[in-house]
Backbone as JSON Lines, residues from 0, in Angstrom:
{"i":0,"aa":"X","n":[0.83,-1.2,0.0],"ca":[0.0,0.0,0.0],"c":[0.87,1.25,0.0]}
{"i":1,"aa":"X","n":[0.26,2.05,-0.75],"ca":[1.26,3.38,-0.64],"c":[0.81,4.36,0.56]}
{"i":2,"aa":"X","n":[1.79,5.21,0.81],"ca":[1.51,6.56,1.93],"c":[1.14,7.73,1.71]}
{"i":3,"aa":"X","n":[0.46,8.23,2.2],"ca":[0.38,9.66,1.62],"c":[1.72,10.45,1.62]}
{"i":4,"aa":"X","n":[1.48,11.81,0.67],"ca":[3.26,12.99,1.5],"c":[2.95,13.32,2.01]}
{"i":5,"aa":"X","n":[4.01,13.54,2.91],"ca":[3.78,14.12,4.05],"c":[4.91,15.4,4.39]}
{"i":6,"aa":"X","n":[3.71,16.88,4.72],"ca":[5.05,17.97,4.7],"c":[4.57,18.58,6.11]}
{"i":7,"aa":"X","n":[5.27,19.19,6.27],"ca":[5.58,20.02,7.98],"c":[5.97,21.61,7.82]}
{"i":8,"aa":"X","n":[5.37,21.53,9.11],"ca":[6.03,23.2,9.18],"c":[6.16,23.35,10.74]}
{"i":9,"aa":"X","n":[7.21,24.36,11.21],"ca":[7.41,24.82,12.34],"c":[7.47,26.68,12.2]}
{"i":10,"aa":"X","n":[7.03,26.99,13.38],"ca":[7.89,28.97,13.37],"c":[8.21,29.1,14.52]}
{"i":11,"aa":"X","n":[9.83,29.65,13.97],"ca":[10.69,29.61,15.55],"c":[11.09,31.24,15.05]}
{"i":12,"aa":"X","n":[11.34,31.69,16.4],"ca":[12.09,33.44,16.44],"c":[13.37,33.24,16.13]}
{"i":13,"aa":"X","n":[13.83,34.12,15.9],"ca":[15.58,34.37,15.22],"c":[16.26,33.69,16.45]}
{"i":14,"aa":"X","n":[16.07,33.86,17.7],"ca":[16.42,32.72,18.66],"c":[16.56,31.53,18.86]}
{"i":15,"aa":"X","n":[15.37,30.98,17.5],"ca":[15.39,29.61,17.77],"c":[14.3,28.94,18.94]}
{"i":16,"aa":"X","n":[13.22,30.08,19.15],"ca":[12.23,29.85,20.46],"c":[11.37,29.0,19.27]}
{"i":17,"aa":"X","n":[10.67,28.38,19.67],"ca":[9.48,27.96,19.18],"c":[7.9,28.07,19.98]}
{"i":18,"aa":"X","n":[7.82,28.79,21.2],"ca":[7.01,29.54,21.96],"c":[7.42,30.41,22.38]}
{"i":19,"aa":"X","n":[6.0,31.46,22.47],"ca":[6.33,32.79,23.18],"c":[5.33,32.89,23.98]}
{"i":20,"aa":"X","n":[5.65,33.16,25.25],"ca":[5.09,32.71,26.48],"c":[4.31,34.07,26.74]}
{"i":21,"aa":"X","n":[4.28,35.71,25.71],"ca":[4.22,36.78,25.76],"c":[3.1,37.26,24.64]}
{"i":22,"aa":"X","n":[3.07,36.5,23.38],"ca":[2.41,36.31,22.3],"c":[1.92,35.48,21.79]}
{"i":23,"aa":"X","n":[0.83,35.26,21.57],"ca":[-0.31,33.88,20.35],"c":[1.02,33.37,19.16]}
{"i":24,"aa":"X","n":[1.53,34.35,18.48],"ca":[2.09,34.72,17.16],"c":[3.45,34.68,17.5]}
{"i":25,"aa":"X","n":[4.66,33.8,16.53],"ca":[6.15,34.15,17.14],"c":[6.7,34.96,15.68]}
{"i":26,"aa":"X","n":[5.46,34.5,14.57],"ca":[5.96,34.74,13.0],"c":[5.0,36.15,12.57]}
{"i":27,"aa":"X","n":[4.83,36.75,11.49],"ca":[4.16,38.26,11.33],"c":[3.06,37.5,10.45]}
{"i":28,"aa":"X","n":[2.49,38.58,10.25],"ca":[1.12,38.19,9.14],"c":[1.06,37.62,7.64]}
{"i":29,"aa":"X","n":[2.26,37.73,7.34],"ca":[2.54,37.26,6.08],"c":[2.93,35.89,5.83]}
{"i":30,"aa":"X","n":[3.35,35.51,7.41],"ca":[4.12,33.83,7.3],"c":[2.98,33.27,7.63]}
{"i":31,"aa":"X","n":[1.76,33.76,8.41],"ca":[-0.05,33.14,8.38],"c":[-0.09,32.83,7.14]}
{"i":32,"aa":"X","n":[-0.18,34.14,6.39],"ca":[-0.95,33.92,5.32],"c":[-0.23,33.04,4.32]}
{"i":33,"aa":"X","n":[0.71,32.7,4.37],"ca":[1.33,31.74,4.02],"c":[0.95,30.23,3.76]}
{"i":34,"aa":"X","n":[0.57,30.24,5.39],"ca":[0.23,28.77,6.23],"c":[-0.96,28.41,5.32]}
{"i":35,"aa":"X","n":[-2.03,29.37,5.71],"ca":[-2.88,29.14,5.41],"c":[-3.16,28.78,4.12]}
{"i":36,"aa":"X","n":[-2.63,29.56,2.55],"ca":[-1.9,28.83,1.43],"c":[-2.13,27.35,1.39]}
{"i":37,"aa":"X","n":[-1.41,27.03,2.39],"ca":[-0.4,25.96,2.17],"c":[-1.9,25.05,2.72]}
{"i":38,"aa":"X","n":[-2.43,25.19,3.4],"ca":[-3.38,24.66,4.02],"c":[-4.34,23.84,2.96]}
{"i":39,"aa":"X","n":[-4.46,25.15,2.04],"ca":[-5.54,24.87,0.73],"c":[-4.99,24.19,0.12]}
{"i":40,"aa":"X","n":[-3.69,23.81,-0.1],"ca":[-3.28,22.79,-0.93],"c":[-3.35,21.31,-0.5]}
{"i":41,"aa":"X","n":[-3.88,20.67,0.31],"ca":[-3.6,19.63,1.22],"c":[-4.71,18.81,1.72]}
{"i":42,"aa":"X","n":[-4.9,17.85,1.58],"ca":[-5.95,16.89,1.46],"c":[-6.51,17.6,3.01]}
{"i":43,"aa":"X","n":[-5.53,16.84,3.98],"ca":[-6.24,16.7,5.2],"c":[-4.75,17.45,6.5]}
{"i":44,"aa":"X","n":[-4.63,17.61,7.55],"ca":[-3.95,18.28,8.67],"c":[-3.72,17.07,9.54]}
{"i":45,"aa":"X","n":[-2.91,16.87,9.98],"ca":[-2.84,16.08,11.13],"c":[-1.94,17.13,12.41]}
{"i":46,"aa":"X","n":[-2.84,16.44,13.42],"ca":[-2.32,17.34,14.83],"c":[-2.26,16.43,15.76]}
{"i":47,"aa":"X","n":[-2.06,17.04,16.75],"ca":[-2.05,16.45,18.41],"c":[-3.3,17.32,19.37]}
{"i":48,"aa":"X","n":[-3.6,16.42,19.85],"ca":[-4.79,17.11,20.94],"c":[-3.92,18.1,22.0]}
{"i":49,"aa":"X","n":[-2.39,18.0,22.23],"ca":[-1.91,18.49,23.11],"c":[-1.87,20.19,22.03]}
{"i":50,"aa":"X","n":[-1.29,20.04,21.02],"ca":[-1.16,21.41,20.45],"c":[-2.28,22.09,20.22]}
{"i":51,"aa":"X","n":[-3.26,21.05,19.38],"ca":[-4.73,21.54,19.6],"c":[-5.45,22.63,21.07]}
{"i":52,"aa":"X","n":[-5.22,21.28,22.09],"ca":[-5.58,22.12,23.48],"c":[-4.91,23.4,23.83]}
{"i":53,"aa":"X","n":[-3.51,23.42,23.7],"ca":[-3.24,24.65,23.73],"c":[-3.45,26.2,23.29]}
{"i":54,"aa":"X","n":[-3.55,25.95,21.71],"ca":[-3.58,26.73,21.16],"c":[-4.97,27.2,20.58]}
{"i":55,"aa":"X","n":[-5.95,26.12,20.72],"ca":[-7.48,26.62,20.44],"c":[-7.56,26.85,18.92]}
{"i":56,"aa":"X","n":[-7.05,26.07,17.69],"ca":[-6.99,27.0,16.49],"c":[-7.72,26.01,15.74]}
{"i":57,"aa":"X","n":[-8.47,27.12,14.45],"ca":[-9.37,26.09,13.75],"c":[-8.65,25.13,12.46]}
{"i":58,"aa":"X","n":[-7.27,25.67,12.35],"ca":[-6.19,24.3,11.97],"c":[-7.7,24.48,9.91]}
{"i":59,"aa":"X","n":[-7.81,25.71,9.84],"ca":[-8.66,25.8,8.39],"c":[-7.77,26.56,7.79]}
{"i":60,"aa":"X","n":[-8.5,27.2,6.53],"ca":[-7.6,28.04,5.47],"c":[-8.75,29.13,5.43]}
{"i":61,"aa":"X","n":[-8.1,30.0,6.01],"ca":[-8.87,31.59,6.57],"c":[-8.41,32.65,5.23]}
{"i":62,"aa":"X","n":[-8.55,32.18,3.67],"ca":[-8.35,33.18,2.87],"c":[-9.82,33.54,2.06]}
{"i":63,"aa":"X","n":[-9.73,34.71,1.97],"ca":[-10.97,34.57,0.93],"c":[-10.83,34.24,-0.62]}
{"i":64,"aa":"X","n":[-11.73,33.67,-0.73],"ca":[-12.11,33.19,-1.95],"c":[-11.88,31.66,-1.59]}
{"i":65,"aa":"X","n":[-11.02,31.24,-0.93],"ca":[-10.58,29.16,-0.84],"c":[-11.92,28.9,0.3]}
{"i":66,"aa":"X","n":[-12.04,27.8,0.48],"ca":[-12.97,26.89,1.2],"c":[-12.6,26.81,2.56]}
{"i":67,"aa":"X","n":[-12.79,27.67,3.18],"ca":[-12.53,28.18,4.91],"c":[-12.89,26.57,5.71]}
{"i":68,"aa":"X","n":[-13.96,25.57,4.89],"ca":[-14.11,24.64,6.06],"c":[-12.88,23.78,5.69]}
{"i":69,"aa":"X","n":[-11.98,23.45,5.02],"ca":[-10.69,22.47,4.28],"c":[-9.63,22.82,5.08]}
{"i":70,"aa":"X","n":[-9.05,21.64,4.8],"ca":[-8.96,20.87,5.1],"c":[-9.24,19.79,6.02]}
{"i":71,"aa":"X","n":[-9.55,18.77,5.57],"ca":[-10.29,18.1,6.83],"c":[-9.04,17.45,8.04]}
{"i":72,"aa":"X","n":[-9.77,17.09,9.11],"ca":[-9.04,17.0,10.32],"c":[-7.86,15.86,10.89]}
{"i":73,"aa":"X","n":[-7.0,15.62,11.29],"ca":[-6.79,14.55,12.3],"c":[-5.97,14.75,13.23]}
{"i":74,"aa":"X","n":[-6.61,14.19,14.4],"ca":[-5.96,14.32,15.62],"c":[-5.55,13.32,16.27]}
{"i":75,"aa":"X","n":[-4.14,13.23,16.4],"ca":[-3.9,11.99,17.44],"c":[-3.68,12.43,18.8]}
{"i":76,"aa":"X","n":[-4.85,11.58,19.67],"ca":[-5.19,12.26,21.24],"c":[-5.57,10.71,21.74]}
{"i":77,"aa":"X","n":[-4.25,10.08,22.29],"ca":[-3.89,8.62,22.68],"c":[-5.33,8.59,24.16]}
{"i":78,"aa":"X","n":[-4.68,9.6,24.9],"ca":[-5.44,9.45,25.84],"c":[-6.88,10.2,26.21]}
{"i":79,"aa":"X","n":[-7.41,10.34,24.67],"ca":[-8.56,11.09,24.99],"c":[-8.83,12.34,25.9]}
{"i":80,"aa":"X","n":[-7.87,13.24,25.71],"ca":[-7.74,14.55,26.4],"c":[-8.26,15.97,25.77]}
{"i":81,"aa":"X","n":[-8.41,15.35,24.67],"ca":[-9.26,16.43,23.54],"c":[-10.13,17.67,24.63]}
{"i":82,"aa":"X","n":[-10.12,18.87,24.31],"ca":[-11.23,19.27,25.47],"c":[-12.36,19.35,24.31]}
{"i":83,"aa":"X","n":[-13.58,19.51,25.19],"ca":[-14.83,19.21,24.43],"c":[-15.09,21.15,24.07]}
{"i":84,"aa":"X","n":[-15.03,22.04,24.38],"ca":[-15.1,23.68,24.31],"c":[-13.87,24.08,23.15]}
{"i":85,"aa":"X","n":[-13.77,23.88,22.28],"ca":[-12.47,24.13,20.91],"c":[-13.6,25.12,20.06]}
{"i":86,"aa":"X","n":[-12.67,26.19,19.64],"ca":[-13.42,26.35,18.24],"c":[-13.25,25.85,16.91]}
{"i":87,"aa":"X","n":[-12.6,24.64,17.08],"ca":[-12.53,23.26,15.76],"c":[-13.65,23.05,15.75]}
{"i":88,"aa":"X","n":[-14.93,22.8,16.86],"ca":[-15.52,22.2,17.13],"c":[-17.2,22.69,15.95]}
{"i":89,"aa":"X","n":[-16.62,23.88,16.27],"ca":[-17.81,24.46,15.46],"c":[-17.84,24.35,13.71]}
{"i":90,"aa":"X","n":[-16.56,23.4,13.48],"ca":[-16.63,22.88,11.41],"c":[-16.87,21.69,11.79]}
{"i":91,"aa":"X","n":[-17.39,21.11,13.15],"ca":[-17.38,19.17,12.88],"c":[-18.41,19.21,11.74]}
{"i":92,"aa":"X","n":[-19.49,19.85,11.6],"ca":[-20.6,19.21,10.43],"c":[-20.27,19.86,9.41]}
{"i":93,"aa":"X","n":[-19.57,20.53,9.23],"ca":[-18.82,21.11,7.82],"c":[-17.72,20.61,7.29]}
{"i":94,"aa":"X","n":[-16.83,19.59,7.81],"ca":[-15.48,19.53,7.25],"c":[-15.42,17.98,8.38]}
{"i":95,"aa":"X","n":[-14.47,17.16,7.67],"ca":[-14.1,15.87,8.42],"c":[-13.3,15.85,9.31]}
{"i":96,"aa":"X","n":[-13.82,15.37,10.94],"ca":[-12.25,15.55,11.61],"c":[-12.54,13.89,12.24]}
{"i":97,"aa":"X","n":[-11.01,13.55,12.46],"ca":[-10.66,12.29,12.53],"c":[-10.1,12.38,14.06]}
{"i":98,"aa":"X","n":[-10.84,11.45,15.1],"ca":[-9.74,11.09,16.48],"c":[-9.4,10.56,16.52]}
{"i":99,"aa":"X","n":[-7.44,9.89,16.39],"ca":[-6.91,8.66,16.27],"c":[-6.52,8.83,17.78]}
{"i":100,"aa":"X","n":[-6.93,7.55,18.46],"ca":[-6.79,7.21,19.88],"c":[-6.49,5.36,19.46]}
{"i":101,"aa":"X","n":[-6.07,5.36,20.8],"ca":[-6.04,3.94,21.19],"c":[-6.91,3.38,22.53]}
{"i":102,"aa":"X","n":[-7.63,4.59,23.07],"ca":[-8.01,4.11,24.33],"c":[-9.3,3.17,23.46]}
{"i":103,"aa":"X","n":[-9.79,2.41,24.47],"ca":[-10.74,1.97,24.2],"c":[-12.01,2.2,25.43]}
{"i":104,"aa":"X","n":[-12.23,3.27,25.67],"ca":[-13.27,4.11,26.85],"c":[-14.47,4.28,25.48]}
{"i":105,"aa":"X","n":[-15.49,3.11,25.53],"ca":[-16.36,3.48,25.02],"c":[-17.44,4.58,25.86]}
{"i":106,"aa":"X","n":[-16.92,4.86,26.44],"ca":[-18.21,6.3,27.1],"c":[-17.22,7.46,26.45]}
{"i":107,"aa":"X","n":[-16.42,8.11,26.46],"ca":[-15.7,9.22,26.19],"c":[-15.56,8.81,24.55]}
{"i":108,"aa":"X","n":[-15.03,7.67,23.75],"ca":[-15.08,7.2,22.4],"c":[-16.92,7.94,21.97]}
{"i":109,"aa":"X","n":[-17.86,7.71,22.63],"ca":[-19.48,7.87,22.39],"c":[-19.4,9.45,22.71]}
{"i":110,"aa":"X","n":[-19.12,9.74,23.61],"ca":[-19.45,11.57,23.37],"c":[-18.49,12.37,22.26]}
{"i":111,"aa":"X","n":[-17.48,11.68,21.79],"ca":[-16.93,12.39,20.88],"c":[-17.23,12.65,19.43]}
{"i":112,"aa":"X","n":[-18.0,11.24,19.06],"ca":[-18.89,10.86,18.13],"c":[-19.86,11.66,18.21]}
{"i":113,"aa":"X","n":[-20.79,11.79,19.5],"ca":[-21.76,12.99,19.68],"c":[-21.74,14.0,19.04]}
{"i":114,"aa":"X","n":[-20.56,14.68,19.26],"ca":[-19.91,16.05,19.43],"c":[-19.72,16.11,17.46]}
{"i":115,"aa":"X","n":[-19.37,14.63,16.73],"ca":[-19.13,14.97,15.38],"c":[-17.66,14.24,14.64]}
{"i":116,"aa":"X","n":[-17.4,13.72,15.76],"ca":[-16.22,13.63,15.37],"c":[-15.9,11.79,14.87]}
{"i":117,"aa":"X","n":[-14.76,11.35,14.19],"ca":[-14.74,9.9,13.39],"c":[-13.96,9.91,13.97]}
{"i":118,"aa":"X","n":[-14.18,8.26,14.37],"ca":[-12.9,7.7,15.31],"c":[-12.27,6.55,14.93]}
{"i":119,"aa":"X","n":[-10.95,6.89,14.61],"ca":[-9.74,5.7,14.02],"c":[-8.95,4.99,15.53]}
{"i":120,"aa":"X","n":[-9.36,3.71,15.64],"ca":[-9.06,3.27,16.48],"c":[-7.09,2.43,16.02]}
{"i":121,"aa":"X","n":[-5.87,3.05,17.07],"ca":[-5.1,1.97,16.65],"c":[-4.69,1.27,17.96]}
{"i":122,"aa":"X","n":[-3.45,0.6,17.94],"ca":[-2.8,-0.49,18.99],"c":[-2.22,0.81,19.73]}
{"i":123,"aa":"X","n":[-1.05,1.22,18.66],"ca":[-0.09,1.85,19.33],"c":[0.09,3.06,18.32]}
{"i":124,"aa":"X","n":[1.49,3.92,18.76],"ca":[2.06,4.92,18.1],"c":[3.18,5.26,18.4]}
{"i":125,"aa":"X","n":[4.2,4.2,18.68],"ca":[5.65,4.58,19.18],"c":[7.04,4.13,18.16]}
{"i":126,"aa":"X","n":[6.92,3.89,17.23],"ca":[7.6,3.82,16.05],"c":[7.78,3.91,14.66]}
{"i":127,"aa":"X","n":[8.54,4.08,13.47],"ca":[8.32,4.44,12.86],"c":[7.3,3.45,12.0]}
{"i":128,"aa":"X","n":[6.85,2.13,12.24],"ca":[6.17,1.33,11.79],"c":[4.82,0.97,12.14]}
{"i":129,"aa":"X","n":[4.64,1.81,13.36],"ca":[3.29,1.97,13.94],"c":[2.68,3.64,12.95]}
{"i":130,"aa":"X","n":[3.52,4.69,12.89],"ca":[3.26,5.68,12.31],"c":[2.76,5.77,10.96]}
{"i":131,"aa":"X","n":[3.96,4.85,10.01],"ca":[3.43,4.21,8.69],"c":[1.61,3.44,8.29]}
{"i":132,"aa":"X","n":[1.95,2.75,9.74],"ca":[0.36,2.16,9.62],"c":[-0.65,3.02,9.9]}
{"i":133,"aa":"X","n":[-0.44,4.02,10.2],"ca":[-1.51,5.23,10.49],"c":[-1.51,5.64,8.96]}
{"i":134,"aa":"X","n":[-0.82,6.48,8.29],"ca":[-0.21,6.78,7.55],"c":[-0.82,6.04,6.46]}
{"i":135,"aa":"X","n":[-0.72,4.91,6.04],"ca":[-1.92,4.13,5.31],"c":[-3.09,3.83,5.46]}
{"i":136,"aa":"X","n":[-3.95,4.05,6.89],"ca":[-4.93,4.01,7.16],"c":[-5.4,5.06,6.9]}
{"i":137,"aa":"X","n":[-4.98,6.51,6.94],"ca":[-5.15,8.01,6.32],"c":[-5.49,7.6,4.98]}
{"i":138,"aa":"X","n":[-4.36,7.14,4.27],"ca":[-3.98,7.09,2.73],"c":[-5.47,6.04,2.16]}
{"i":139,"aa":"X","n":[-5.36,5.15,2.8],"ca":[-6.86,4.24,2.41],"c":[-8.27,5.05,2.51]}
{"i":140,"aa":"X","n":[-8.1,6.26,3.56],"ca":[-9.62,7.5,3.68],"c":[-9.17,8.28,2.35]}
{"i":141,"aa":"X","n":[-8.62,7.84,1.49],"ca":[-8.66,8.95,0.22],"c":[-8.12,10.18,0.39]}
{"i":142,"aa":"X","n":[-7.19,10.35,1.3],"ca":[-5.79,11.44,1.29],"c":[-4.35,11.04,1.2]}
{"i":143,"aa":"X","n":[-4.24,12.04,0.18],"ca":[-2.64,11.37,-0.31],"c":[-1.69,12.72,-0.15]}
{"i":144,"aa":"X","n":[-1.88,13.82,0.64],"ca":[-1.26,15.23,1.06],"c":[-1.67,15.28,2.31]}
{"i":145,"aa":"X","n":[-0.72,14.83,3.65],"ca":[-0.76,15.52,4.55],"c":[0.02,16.56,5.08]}
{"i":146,"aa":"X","n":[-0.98,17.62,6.12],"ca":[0.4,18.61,6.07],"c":[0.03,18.9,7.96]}
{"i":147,"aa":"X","n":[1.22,18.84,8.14],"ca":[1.74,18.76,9.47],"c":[1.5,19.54,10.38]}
{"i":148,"aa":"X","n":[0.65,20.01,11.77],"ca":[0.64,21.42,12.55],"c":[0.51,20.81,13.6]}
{"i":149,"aa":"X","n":[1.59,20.81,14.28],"ca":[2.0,20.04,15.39],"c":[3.22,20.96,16.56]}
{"i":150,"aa":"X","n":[3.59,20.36,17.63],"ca":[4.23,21.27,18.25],"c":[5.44,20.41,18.1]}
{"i":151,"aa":"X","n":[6.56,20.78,19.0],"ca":[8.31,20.61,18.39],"c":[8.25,19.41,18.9]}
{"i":152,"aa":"X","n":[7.67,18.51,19.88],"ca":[8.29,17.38,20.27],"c":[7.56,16.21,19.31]}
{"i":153,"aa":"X","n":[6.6,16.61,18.87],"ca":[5.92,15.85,18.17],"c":[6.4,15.46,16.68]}
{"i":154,"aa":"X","n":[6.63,16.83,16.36],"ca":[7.42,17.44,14.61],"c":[9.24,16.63,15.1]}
{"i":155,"aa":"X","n":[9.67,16.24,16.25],"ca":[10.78,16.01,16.52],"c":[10.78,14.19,16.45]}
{"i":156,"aa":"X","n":[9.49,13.8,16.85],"ca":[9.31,12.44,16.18],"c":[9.34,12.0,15.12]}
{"i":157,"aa":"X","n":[8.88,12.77,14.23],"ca":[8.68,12.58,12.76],"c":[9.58,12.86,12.25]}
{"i":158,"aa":"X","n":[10.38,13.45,12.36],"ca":[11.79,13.83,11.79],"c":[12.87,12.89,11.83]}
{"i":159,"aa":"X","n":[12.77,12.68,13.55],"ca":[13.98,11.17,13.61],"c":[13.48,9.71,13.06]}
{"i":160,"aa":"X","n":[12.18,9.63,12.72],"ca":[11.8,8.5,12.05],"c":[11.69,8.69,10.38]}
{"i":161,"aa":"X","n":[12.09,9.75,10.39],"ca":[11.69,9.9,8.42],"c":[10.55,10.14,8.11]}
{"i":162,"aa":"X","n":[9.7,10.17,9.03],"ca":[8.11,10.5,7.98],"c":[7.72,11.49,7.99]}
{"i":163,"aa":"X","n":[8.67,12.14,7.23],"ca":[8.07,14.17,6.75],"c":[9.03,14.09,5.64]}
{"i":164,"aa":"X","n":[8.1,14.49,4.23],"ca":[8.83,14.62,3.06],"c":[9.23,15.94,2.63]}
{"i":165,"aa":"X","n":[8.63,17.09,3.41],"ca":[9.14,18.28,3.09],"c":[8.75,19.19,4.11]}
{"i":166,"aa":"X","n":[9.75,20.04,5.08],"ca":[9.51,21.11,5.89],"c":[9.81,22.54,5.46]}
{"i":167,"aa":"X","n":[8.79,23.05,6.22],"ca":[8.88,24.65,6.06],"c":[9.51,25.3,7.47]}
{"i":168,"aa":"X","n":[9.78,25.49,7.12],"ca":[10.46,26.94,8.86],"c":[9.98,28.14,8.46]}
{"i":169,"aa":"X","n":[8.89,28.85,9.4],"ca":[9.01,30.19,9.17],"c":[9.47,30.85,10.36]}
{"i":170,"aa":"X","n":[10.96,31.54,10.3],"ca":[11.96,32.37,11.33],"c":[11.57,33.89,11.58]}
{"i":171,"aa":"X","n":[11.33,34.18,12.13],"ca":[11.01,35.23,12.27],"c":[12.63,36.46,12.82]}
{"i":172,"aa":"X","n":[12.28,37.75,12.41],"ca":[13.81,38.16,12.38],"c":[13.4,38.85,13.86]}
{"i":173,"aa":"X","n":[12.61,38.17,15.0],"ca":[12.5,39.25,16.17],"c":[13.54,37.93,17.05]}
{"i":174,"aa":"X","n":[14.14,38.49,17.77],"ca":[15.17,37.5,19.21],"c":[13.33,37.6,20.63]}
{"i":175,"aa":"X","n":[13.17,36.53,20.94],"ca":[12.16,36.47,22.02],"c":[12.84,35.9,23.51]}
{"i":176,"aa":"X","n":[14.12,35.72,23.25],"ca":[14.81,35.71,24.57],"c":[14.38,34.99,25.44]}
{"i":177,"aa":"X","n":[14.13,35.36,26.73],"ca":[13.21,34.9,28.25],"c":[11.63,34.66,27.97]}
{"i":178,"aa":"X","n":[10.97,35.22,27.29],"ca":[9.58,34.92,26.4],"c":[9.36,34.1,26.13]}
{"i":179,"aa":"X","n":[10.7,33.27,25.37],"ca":[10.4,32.67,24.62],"c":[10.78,31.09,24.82]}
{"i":180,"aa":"X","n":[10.56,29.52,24.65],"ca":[11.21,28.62,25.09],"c":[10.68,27.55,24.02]}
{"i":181,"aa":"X","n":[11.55,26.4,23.85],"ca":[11.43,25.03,23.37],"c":[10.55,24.04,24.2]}
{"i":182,"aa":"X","n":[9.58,23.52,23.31],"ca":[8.85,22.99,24.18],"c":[8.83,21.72,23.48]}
{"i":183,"aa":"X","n":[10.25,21.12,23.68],"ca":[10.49,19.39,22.98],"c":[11.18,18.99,23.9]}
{"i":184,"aa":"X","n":[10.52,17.7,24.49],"ca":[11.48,16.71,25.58],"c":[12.02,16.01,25.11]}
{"i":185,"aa":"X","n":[12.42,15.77,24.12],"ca":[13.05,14.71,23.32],"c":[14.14,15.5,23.37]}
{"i":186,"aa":"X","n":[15.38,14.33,23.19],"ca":[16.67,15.03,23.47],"c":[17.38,13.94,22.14]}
C-alpha cells in the first residue's frame, strides 16, 4: 500500500524559540498567510490534541475566496484529552475531523462521536512502523497530502523517524529571549 506525503512546518524566532510565552504569534502576518496557502493545498492536517488544546486553532484556510471549512481533520489524542469547548468544534458538520486514539473508553469514544467527530481506532504509536500504519490508514480515507501542525516534540518524532517529506520553517527576524522557550522533551 502506498503513503500519503507528508510535509511540515514549524515557526521559531531568530532565537530559535518555538514559543512565546508573551504572544499567540512568534511569526508576522505574512508567514499566516502563508500557512494558510499551504493549508488549501492539502488533502487533510494532522495534529495532536496536546497542540490543539493549547492553542485553540481552527487548523482551516482563513483566505478569501478558498474553502474556509478544508482541510479536513486529524488528531492523534492517545489518551482522549481532547477538550470538548475548541473552536474546531464548530466545522465538525462542515469539514471531516478524525480522532486517532487507542483508548478503548467506550463512554468518552461515544461523546466524541456525539460532538461529530470519526474515530480511528489503533494499537499503538511509538515507532516508525506503527506511524506508517496510520499513515496508510489516512492514505486508504482517500488522502494522499498531509500537512503537518503540530508542536516541536511531536514534529521532533517525525523527523527522527523519516516521515516528513518536506519542511517549512518560518523564522522570524524578532530575538524572544526569556519569552520565549522550546517545548520538545526529546533530546
Amino acid at each position: 500500500l502506498s503513503i500519503p506525503f507528508v510535509t511540515a512546518k514549524i515557526a521559531i524566532s531568530k532565537d530559535y524559540q518555538t514559543i512565546n510565552k508573551k504572544k499567540k504569534w512568534i511569526t508576522n502576518i505574512s508567514s499566516r498567510k502563508i500557512v494558510h496557502l499551504l493549508r488549501d493545498k492539502f488533502d487533510c492536517i494532522l495534529s495532536t490534541s496536546k497542540t490543539i488544546n493549547k492553542d485553540n486553532s481552527l487548523l482551516n484556510c482563513r483566505i478569501d475566496g478558498l474553502d474556509n471549512n478544508k482541510p479536513d481533520l486529524f488528531i492523534i489524542d492517545l489518551k482522549l484529552i481532547l477538550k470538548r469547548k475548541l473552536l474546531l468544534n464548530k466545522l465538525l458538520n462542515k469539514r471531516k475531523t478524525y480522532l486517532v486514539t487507542n483508548k478503548q473508553n467506550a463512554k468518552k469514544i461515544s461523546a466524541f462521536r456525539k460532538l461529530g467527530y470519526k474515530i480511528i481506532l489503533i494499537s499503538r504509536l511509538k515507532d516508525k512502523n506503527d506511524f506508517n500504519l496510520l499513515y496508510k490508514k489516512i492514505y486508504q480515507l482517500g488522502y494522499s497530502r498531509i500537512f503537518v501542525e503540530t508542536g516541536l516534540t511531536f514534529l521532533n518524532t517525525l523527523l527522527k523517524n523519516k516521515l516528513i517529506h518536506d519542511l517549512y520553517i518560518f523564522k522570524s527576524d524578532i530575538k524572544i529571549g526569556k519569552n520565549g522557550r522550546n517545548n520538545d522533551t526529546m533530546k
